[in-house]
C-alpha positions, 0 to 999 in steps of 0.5 A: 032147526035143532035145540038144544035145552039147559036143563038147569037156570043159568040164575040158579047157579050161584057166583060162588060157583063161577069163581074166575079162578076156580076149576068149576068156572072153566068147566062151566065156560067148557060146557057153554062152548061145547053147547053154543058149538052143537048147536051151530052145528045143527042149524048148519046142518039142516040149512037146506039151498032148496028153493028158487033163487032170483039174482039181487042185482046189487050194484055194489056186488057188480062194481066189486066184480068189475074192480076185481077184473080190472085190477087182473087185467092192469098188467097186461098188454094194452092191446088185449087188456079191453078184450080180456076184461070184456071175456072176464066180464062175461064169463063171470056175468052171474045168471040172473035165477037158478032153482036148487034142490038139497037132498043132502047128499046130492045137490041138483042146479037148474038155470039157463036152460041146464040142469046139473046134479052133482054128489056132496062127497067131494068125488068127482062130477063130469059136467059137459057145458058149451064151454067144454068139459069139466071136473066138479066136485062138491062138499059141504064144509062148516055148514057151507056148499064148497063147488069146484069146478077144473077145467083145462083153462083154469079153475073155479071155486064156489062157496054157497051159504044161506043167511041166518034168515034162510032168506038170501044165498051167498056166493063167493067165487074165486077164479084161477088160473088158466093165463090169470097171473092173479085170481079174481075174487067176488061175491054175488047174492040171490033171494028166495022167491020160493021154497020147494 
């Protein structure tokens, strides 16, 4: 992680000189924006997804999935409302542990007997899976992994961020299109059992 270093005490500043009226006070709130901003900057970018994730298994997380669906699923016809919310559950259905490596500009993801390894420069990635294939692609936005993945039923967009503590990964997913008149928005958290 990077620091950042004030040279000067914030004590020895006298009040005279941060008169909320005076020139010195916005330059001063300037400077301290500025600082705060590269140093959140920093910890952004060496905040690494590197490690074995195992899934947290929260309750709630599951619940807000199934709400999400169902309120997808609300207005369709009743005789393939059950079948449809049964695909979305499935297909949405979080894998239960993953290993990421983060070289930066490359991200490799293992689970469920697959391995994949995508570039973070936002070109495209074509990934091949038992559902077909694919257009990926990958970059990194205010400290975040942003993956989206276009295939020719629809669409799926993951925002990866890590915990101030490194400790948990973050998943916010959302999934569009295809015969989806609505996207299904929802939210999955895994732990670091490891580091690599």
């Amino acid at each position: 992680m990077k620091s950042i270093t004030m040279n000067m005490p914030l004590s020895s500043i006298s009040a005279r000189q941060f008169r909320p009226n005076g020139s010195r006070w916005l330059t001063a709130c300037t400077a301290f924006c500025i600082i705060v901003g590269f140093a959140q900057q920093g910890v952004a970018q060496d905040a690494s997804l590197t490690g074995d994730w195992v899934l947290s298994k929260d309750a709630n997380e599951q619940a807000q999935r199934y709400k999400a669906i169902d309120q997808v699923v609300q207005g369709m016809n009743g005789l393939i409302r059950g079948r449809a919310r049964e695909m979305l559950r499935e297909k949405t259905t979080p894998q239960p542990s993953m290993v990421l490596t983060d070289e930066g500009d490359r991200i490799t993801m293992s689970g469920n007997n697959r391995r994949v390894t995508f570039t973070t420069d936002g070109s495209p990635n074509r990934v091949q899976s038992e559902r077909g294939t694919a257009t990926l692609r990958a970059k990194r936005q205010n400290g975040k992994l942003v993956v989206t993945s276009q295939a020719k039923n629809g669409t799926q967009k993951t925002v990866y961020s890590l915990s101030e503590d490194g400790m948990n990964l973050v998943l916010d997913t959302t999934v569009s299109g295809g015969k989806l008149k609505k996207p299904i928005r929802f939210r999955t958290t895994y732990k670091k059992t490891s580091s690599k």
